[in-house]
Structures are given as C-alpha cells and as structure tokens.
C-alpha positions as CSV (number, residue, x, y, z in Angstrom):
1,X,211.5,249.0,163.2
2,X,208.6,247.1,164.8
3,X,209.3,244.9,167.9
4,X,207.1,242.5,169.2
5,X,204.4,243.3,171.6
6,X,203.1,240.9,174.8
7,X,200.4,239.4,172.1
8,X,203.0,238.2,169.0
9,X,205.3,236.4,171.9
10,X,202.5,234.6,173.2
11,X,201.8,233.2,169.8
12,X,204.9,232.1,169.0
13,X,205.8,230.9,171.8
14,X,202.7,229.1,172.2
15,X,202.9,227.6,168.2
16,X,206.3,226.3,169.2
17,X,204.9,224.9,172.0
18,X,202.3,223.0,169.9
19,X,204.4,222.4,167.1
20,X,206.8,220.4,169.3
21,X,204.5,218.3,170.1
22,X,203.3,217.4,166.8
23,X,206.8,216.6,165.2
24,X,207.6,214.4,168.1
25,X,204.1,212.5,167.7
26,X,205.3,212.6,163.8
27,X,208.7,211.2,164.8
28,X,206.9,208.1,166.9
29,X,204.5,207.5,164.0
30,X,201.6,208.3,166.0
31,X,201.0,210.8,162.8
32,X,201.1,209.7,159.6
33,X,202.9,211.9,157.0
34,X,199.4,212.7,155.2
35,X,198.1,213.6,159.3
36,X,200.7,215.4,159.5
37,X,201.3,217.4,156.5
38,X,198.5,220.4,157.3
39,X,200.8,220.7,160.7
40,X,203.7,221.3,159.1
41,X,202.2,223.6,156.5
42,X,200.9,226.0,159.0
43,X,204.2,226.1,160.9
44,X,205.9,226.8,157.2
45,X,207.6,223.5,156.6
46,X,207.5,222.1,153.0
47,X,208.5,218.5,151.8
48,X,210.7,219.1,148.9
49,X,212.7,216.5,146.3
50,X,214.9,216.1,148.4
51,X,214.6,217.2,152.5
52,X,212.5,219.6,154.5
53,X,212.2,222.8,154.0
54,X,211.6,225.8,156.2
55,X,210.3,229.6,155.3
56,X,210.9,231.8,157.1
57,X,209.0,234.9,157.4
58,X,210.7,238.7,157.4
59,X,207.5,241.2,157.7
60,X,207.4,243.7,154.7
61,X,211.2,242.4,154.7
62,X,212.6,244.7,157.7
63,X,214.9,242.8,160.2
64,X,217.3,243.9,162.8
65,X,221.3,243.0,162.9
66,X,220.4,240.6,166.0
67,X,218.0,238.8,163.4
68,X,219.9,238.4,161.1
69,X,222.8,237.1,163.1
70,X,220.5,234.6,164.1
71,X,219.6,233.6,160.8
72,X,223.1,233.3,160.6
73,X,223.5,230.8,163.3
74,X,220.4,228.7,162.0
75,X,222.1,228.4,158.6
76,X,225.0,227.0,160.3
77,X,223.6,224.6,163.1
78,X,220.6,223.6,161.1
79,X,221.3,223.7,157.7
80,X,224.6,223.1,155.2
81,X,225.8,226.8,155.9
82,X,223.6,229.3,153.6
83,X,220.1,230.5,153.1
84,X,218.0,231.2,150.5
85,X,216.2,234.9,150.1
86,X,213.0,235.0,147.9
87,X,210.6,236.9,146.1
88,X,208.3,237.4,149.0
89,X,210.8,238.9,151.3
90,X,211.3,235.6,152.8
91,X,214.7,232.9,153.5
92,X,214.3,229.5,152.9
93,X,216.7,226.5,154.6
94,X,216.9,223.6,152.3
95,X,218.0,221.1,154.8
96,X,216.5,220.7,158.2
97,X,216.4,217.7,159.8
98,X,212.5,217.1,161.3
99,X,213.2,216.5,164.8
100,X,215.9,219.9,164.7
101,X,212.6,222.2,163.6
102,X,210.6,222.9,167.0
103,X,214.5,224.2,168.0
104,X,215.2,226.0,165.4
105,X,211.2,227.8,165.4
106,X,212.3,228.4,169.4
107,X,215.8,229.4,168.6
108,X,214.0,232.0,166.2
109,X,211.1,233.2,168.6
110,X,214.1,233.9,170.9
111,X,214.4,237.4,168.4
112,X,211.1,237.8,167.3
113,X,210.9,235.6,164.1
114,X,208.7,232.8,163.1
115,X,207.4,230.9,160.1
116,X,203.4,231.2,161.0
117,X,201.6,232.0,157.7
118,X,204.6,231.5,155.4
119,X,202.7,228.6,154.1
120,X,199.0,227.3,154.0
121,X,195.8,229.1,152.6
122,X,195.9,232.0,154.8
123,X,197.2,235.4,154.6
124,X,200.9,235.4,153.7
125,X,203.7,237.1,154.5
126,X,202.8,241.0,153.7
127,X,204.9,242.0,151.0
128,X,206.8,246.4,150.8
129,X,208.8,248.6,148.9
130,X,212.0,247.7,150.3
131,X,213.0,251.4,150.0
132,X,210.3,252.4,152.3
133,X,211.1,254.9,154.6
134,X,214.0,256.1,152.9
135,X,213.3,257.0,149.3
136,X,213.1,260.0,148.0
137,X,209.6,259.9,146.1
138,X,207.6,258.8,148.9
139,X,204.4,259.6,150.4
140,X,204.9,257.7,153.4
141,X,206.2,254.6,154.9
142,X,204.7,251.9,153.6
143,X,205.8,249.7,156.4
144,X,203.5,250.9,158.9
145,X,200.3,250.0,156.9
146,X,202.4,246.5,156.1
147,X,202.8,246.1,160.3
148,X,198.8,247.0,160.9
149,X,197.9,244.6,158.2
150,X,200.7,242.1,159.9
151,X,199.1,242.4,163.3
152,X,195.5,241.9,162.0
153,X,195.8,239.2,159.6
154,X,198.0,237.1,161.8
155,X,195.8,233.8,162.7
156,X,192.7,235.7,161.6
157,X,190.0,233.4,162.8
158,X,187.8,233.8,159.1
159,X,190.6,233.7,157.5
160,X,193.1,231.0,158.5
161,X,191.7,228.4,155.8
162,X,190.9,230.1,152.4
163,X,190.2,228.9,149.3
164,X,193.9,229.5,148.4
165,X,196.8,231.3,149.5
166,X,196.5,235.0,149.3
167,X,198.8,237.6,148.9
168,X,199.1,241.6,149.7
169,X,201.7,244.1,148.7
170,X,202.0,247.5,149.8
171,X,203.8,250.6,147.9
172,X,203.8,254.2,149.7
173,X,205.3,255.9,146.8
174,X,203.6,256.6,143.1
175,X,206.5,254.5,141.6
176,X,205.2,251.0,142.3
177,X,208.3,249.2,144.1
178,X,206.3,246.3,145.5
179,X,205.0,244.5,142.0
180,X,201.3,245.7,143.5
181,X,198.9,244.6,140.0
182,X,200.5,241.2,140.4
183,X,199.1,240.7,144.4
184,X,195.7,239.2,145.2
185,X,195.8,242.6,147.0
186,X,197.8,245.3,145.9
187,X,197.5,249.3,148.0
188,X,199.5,251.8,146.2
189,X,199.5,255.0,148.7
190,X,197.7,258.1,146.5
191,X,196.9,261.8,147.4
192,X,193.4,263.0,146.6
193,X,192.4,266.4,145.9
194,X,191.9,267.9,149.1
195,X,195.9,266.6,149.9
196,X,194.8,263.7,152.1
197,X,196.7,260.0,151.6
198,X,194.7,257.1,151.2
199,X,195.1,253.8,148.8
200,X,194.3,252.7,145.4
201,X,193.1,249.2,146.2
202,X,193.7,246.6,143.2
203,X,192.4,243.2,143.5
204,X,192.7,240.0,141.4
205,X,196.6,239.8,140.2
206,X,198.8,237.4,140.2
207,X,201.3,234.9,138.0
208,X,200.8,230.7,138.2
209,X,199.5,229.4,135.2
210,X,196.8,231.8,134.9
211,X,198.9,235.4,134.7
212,X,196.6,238.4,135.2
213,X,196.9,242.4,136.5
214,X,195.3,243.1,139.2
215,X,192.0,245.7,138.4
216,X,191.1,248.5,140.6
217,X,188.3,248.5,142.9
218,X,189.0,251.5,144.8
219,X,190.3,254.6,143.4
220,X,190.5,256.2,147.1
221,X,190.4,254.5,150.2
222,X,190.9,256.6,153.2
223,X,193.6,255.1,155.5
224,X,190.9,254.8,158.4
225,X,189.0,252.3,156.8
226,X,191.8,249.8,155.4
227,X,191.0,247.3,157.9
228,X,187.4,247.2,157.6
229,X,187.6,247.0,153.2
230,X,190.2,245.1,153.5
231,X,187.8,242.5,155.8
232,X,185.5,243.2,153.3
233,X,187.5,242.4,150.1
234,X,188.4,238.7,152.2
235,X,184.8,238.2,153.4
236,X,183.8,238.0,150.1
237,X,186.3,236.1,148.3
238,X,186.2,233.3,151.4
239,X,182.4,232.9,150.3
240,X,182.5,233.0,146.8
241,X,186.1,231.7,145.7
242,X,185.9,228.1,144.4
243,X,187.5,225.4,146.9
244,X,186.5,222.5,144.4
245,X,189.1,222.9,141.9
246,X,192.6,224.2,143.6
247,X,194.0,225.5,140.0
248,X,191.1,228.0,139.8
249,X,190.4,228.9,143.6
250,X,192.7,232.3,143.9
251,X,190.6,235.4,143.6
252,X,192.1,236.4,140.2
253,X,189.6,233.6,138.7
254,X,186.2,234.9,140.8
255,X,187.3,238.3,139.5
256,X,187.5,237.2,136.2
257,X,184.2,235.1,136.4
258,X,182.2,237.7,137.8
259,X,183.6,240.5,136.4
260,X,185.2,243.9,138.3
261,X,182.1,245.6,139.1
262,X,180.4,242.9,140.5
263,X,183.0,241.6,143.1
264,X,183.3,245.6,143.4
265,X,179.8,246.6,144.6
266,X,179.5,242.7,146.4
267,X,182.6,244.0,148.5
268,X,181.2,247.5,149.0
269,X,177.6,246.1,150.1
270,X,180.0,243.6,152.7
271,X,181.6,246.7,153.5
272,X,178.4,248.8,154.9
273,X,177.9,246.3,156.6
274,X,180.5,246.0,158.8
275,X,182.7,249.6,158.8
276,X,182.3,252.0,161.8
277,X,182.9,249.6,163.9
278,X,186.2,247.8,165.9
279,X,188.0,247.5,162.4
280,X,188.2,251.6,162.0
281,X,192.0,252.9,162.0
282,X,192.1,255.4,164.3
283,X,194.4,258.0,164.0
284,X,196.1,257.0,167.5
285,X,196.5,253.5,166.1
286,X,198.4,254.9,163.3
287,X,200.5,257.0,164.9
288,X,201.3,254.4,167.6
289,X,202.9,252.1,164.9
290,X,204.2,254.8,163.1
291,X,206.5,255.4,166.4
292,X,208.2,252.5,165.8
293,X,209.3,253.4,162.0
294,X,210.2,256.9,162.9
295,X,213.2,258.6,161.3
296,X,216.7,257.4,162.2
297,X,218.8,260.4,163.6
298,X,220.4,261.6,160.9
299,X,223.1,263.8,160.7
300,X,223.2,267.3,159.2
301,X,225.8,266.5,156.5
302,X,226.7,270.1,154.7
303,X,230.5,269.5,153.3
304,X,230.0,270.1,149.7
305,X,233.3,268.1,148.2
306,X,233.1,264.7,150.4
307,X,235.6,261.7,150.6
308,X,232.7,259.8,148.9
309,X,233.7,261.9,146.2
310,X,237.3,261.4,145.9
311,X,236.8,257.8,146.4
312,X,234.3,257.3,143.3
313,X,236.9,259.3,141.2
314,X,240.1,257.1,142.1
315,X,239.0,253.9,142.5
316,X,237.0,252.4,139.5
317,X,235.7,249.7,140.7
318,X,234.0,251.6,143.6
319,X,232.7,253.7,141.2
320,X,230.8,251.2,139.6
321,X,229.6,249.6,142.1
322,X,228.4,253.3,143.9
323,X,226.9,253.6,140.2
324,X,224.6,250.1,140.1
325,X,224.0,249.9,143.6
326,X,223.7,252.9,145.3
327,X,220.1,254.9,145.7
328,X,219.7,258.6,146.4
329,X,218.3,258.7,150.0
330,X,215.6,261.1,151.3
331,X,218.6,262.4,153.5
332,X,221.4,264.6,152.1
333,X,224.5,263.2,152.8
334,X,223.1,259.0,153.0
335,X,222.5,256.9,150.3
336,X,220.5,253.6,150.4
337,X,223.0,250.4,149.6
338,X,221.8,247.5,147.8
339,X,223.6,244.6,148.4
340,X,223.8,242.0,145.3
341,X,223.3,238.3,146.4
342,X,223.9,237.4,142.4
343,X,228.0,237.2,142.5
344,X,229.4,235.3,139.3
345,X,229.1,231.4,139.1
346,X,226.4,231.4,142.8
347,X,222.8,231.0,142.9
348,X,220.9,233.4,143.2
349,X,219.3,235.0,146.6
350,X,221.5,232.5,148.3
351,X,223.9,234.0,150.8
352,X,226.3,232.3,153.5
353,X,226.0,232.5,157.3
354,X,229.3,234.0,156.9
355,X,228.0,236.6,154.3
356,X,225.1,237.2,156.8
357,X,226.8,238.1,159.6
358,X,229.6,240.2,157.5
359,X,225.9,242.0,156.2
360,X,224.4,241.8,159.9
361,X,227.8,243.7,161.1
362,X,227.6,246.5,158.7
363,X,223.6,247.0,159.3
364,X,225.1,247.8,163.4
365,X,227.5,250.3,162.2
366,X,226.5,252.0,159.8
367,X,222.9,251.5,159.0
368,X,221.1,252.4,162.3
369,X,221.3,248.6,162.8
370,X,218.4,247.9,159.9
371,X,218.1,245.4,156.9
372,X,215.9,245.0,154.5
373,X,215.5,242.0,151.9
374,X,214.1,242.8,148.6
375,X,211.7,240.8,146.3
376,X,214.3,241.0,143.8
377,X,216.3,238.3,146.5
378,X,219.0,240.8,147.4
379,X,219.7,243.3,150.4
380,X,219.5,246.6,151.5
381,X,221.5,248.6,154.2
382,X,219.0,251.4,154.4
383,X,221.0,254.3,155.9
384,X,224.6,254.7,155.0
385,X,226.6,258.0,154.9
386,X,228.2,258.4,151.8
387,X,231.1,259.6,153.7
388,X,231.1,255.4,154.7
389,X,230.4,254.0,151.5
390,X,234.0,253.1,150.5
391,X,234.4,251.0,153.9
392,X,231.1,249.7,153.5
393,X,232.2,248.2,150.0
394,X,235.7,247.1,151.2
395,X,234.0,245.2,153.6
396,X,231.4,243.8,151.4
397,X,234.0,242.9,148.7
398,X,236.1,240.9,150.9
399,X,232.8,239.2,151.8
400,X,232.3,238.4,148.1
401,X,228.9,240.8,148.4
402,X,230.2,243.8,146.3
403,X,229.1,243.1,142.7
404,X,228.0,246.1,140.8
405,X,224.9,244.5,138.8
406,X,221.3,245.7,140.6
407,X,219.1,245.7,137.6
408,X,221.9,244.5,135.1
409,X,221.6,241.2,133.4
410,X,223.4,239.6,135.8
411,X,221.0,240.4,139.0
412,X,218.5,237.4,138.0
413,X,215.2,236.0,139.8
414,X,215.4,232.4,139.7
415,X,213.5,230.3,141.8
416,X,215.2,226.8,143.6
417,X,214.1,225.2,140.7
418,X,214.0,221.0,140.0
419,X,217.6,221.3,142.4
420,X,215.0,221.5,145.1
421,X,211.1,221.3,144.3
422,X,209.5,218.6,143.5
423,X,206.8,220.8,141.3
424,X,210.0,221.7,139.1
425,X,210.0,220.5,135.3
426,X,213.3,222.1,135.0
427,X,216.3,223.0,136.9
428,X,216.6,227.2,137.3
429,X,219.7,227.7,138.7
430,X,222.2,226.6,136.4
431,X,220.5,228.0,134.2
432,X,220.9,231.4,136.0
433,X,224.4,230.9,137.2
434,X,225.3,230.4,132.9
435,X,223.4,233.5,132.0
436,X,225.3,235.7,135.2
437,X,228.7,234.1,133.7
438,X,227.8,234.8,130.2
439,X,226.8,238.4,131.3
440,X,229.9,238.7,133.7
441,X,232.0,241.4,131.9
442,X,230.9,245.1,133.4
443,X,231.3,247.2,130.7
444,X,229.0,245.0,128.6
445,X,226.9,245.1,131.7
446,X,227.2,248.9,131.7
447,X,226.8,248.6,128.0
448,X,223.0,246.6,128.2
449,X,221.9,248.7,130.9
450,X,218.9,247.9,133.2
451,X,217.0,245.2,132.1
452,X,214.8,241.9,134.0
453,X,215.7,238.5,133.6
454,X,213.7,236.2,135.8
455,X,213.2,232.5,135.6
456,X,210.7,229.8,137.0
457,X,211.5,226.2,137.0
458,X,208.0,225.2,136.5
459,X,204.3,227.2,135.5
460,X,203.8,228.1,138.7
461,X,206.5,230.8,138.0
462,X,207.8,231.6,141.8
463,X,210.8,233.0,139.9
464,X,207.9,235.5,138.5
465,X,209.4,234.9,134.6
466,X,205.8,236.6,133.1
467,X,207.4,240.0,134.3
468,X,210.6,239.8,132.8
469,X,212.1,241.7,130.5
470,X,213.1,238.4,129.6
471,X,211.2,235.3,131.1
472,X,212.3,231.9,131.0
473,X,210.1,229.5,132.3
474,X,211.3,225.3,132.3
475,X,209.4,223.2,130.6
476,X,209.2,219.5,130.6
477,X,209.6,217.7,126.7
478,X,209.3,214.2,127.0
479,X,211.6,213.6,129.9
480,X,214.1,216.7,129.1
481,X,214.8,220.1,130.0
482,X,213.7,223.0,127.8
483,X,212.9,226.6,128.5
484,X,210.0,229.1,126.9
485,X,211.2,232.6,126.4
486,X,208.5,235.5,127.2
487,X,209.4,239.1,126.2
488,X,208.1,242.8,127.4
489,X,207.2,242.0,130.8
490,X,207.0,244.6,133.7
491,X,205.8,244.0,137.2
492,X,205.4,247.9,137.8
493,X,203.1,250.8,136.9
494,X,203.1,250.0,132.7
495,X,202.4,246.1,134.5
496,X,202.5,243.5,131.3
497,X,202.3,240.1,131.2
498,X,205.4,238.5,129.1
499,X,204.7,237.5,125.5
500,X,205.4,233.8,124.4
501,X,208.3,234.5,121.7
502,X,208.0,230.8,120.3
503,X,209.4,227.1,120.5
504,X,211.1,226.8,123.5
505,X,215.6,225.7,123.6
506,X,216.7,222.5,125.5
507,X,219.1,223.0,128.6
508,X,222.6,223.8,126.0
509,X,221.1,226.1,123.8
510,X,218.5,228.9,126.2
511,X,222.3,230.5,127.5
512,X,222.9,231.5,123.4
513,X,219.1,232.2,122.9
514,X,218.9,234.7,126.3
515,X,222.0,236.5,124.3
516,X,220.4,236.6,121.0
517,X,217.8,238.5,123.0
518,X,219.7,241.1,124.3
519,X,222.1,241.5,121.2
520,X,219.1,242.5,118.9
521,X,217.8,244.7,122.0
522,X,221.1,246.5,121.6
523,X,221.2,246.3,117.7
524,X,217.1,248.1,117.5
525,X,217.2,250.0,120.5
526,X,217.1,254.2,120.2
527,X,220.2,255.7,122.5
528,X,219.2,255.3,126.0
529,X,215.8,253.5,126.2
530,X,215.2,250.4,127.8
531,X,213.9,247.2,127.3
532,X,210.5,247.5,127.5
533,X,210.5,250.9,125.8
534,X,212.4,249.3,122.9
535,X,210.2,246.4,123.4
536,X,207.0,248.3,123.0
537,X,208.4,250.3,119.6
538,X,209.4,247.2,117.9
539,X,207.4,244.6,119.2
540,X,208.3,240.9,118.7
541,X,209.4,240.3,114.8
542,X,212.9,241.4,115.3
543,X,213.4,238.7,118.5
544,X,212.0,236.0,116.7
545,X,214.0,236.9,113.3
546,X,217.5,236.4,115.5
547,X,215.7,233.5,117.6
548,X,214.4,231.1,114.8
549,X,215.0,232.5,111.5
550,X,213.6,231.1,108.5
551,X,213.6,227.6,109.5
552,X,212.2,227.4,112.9
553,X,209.7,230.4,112.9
C-alpha cells in the first residue's frame, strides 16, 4: 500500500501545526464560532446535535494494521470507545472534546492519516472498489489511479473552494464495485479495441435531494491523460457551477442545465487547452505508484482436498459464514474476507477499539498486514489462505465480528441519523438495528438471499436510500418520525434511482412495512432471481397491494 512521501508529511504536519493554533485562539474566544467554523471544516471537524465530530479520511479505503491500531487508540483516549465507518470509506468519532483535536490530528499524522479534505467544497476523499487488487474480474488495480488522483487533488490550489463538495469514485473491473454513475466523477477502467486500458469517464451523479446517474462524457480516456481531463472536467465546473444557491451548485445541476454535450465539448475545448503539458501521466509515474500496490507474495497453494474443506463440512456455522462472506480471490488457495460491522441489536458501521485492534491483529497475520473499509461500512482482510479461514473466524467470532450477512437483509447502510446530525428529520439507527433483529434468523436470511436495504435520516440521503433495493428515507410530519419507502434501486451497472412506493409509516409501523416488502418479494419472485430482477418483472403494484391495500392506496 501507499506510504507517505517527504511532500504528504510536510502537509500534515504543517496543518496540525496551523490547526493548533486556531482551536486554541477558538478556546480563548479570539474566534468566534461563525470565524471559526471554515477552520474546522477544512481540518474535517463538524458541529453535530450533540458534540464535535471528526472524519477521518482512509484513501480509496486501504489502511495498514499500525493504522488501524491507532484508530484504535483514538477511539479509546478521544472518544467513548468506538468509531464509526461510512459510505465514503471514511470513520467518524462522535465525541471529541475541541481542545483534544490538534492531539488527536498529530497523534494520527504520527502513521500517516489526516482529516484534510474530508469536509469543505474541495475534492473529497477518493472513493475504490474495495476488492481492488484482489478480485478476480479485474483489469487492474484501481487504487493506483485512486493514489495519483489523491496526490494531485490534495490542496489543489483551483480547486480548494468549489461551488460544492465534489466527489470521485474509481472501479478497475467491468463490474462496477465503487457506485461510479452516483459520483460527480465516476472512471470505470475499460479495454479498447487495440487491448489498451483507459476509463469511461461519467460525470454529473449523485443522491441529495436531487438523485441523478451520472452520463458519460468520455467513452475512452487513455490513462496518460487522466490528469489533464480530469483538470479539465473541474476547470469548467469551478466556472460555470452556480455558488448562489447551495441546493443547486453540485455539477449534476450544470449538467442538467446545459445538457451532456455541451459541458462535453466545453470540457474537451478546456482540455486542448491545457493537455501535453505537466498534467500528462507518464508511464514512469504510473509504474512508480504502481510499486507500491504490487502483489503480495503469495504462496503456491496446490493441495487439492484442504482443511478449509473439512472445516466448511463440520462446522455449520463456519460454513455460513465462508458462504456470505467469503470472496473468490485472484489467487488459488486465498480468498478475500469480509468482515460484517452489522452484528444483531448494534449500529451499523460502528466497531469498538477492541473490535479494531482484534481486526488490526488478524490484518498482521494473516492478510499481508492490509485492510480495507468498504462503502457498504464493513471490512475487508484482503488476503487470507483458506487454509486460515477457520482461525480467522474463531477469532472474529469471539470478537463479536463473525456474522454471516454481507448482502443479506441484515448488512444495512444507515447513516448516524437525528442520534447524531443535526440535519436529521429522523432517527436511522434504531430503525436499522429493528430491521437486523427482525431479519436475524439465518436460514430466513439464506432464504431472502442478497438484497440492499439502505437508510437516510434526512433527504440528503448519506445512508444512500435511492439505491436500495429497499430505501427508507426519515421524514419529518408535524413534529414526528415517519419513513418513505423507495423500491428497485441499484448503485451498480443497471444504476436506478429508487421508486417512491407511497405514504410513508411512523417510527412503530416501517419495521412491519420493510417485511411486507420482502415477504411479497419472496411470494412473486421466479426461483433464484433477485430483487431488482424481480423488481423489474413486476414492477410496483404487487408492493403497494401488501403495503396499503384498498384503503390507503
């Protein structure tokens, strides 16, 4: 994985330096809260309902066992005990104390983390398929282009104060892992005729209030010039993009206004302008950050009846568990481990400093000492021998970290919700940890099979509910908690925005809507499709039939 060079610890060290500074002028009033506010923003500190809050930023979500130890120790000496992984591949702490921050940001630098750009109208933290590198179907490692993007983005002098916050995903693989047509940017590697790699560049999705797929610009974009359209694509956007109304001033809504061809020809006419020049990718550069994502040294694994075997056929609940959350790997002989974060009754993407260092040790011995944290708010050990799995899930069930539900009902997106934000119209985790209980029983889990429940606590849907299978998004009704169900979303390559299903259920009745849902899915569905493809034959009527019936359709 990457590690820092001379340039990145001379930023950080120097913004917590500066942001020292600030909090202490903050603490003896010289700044006022308003004065201060773009400070703290820029170093990734939020003023929630209730306390501070930090985010901290894991690039493309890679991170070492030393890094995550230390998150560890944060969690413990900053906060109540836990963190909180989210859908950009990031961990949130609920509860610093203001004058602790400029420790914890140098505590932090001291392994090569910060929480620059996590916040703010700038570049945010770049977003990867958290398989990359290891999965079988890819092209290449979609972590490297994430790094060079990283590395060039990273207090971009043009582009530290946009018209909004702007987002970039990356998938190296033609199964779209990394929710690309729902990015303000979104590269999905391709191969052209001639066998050559390059991206499909999609601009202009995203979810808020205003839910929209991304629409292609590029069709083929030779890896060389990334930098220089990507400059391009931001150039443009930072000139036209509205900055007098902050509800329509992400690029989505100058996409929209202008239309695709427009913003594509005004971004290929910027792009003349400036490619050939410093921002060309040359292949040295490439191959220079590619060294630091090379292969991990395998062994040559050949036994053909293994103790990973044996183990799935006499222990059950290992077999389950090696069924849900175990990956094929692009290595015979390893398979990639996802490790659930959505155990019964807890909230989701929260985990324990205990948990993290149980997760931290494993990553050391047995995973080439490499983590990844998903967008789905879970984690991945990237490299385990399947000769190790049975340990590995010994030691993650006593850690409360073995639960066999990765795309089951139970493995839910839910953002903090009105627990924690202030935005909130309505609390989300509850509201998650009912469904996960309801849904807790594995041969029903077995029974429902993969499917996407997701829920936002408020429209601007950080819990991404419009690409849900099922979406639930709070809503506020006249003082009280009620949720709106969407149906048939999908973040990947058939991308679809959720369809409003109706009136939306108070606080005591969305647990028995959500399982109306999914009991007509299993009453209409043909044997062995999915939601969405069920969703797609059928459509709404049946849904709304077991929702409403006759009286409140």
């Amino acid at each position: 994985m990457y590690r820092y060079d001379e340039f990145d610890h001379t930023i950080v060290r120097e913004r917590v330096d500066q942001f020292r500074d600030q909090v202490a002028r903050r603490l003896s009033g010289e700044l006022t809260e308003e004065e201060f506010r773009p400070l703290r923003l820029m170093n990734g500190l939020y003023l929630q309902l209730h306390a501070y809050m930090l985010r901290v930023a894991i690039p493309y979500g890679t991170l070492s066992s030393k890094q995550m130890r230390m998150l560890a120790h944060i969690a413990r000496r900053y906060d109540r005990g836990y963190g909180h992984f989210t859908t950009r591949q990031n961990i949130q702490y609920n509860w610093p104390n203001l004058e602790d921050v400029p420790d914890l940001l140098a505590d932090m630098a001291s392994v090569e983390m910060h929480a620059i750009q996590t916040s703010g109208n700038c570049i945010r933290n770049v977003t990867a398929d958290p398989y990359a590198g290891v999965a079988t179907d890819e092209l290449e490692d979609s972590r490297i282009y994430a790094e060079i993007i990283r590395q060039w983005s990273t207090l971009h002098p043009e582009f530290s104060f946009l018209p909004r916050k702007f987002k970039i995903a990356v998938s190296g693989a033609p199964i779209d892992r990394a929710a690309v047509r729902f990015h303000d940017i979104g590269l999905q590697m391709r191969q052209n005729t001639r066998g050559e790699l390059g991206f499909g560049v999609l601009v202009g999705g995203g979810q808020g209030r205003t839910p929209v797929i991304a629409q292609t610009i590029k069709d083929f974009l030779p890896k060389q010039d990334l930098l220089s359209y990507l400059e391009a694509i931001l150039r443009v956007y930072n000139m036209l993009g509205r900055r007098d109304n902050i509800y329509k001033a992400r690029i989505k809504f100058l996409v929209n206004e202008i239309g695709r061809d427009k913003f594509a020809a005004l971004v290929e006419e910027e792009w003349e302008r400036i490619r050939g020049g410093a921002l060309d990718l040359h292949r040295d550069e490439i191959n220079r950050i590619r060294a630091y994502f090379r292969p991990a040294l395998y062994e040559l694994i050949t036994e053909q009846e293994s103790a990973y075997d044996t183990a799935r056929r006499s222990d059950r609940e290992f077999d389950r568990w090696c069924a849900s959350n175990i990956l094929p790997h692009k290595q015979p002989g390893y398979g990639i481990v996802n490790i659930s974060l959505k155990p019964v009754g807890k909230a989701p993407g929260d985990a324990t400093a205990d948990q993290m260092d149980v997760i931290a040790e494993l990553a050391e011995l047995y995973s080439f000492d490499e983590l990844r944290v998903t967008h789905k708010q879970n984690v991945v050990l990237g490299h385990v021998r399947l000769a190790d799995l049975h340990s590995v899930w010994q030691q993650l069930d006593a850690a409360m970290l073995a639960t066999a539900n990765i795309g089951l009902a139970s493995d839910i997106i839910a953002c903090p919700g009105l627990d924690y934000c202030n935005l909130a119209n309505a609390r989300s985790i509850p509201v998650a940890q009912k469904i996960n209980e309801r849904f807790s029983d594995p041969e029903q889990l077995a029974r429902i099979g993969q499917i996407r429940i997701n829920i936002s606590g408020c429209i601007n849907a950080c819990g991404h509910h419009h690409v849900g299978d099922i979406g639930i998004l709070g809503v506020d009704r006249r003082g009280e908690e009620y949720y709106q169900i969407t149906l048939g979303g999908d973040p990947a390559d058939n991308a679809a925005i959720g369809e409003s299903i109706g009136p939306s259920f108070s606080y005591d009745e969305i647990v028995d809507a959500v399982e109306t849902v999914i009991s007509t899915f299993e009453g209409v569905r043909e044997t062995g499709k999915t939601f969405a493809n069920t969703w797609r034959r059928v459509g709404a009527t049946p849904f709304k039939e077991n929702l409403y019936g006759p009286t409140r359709k």
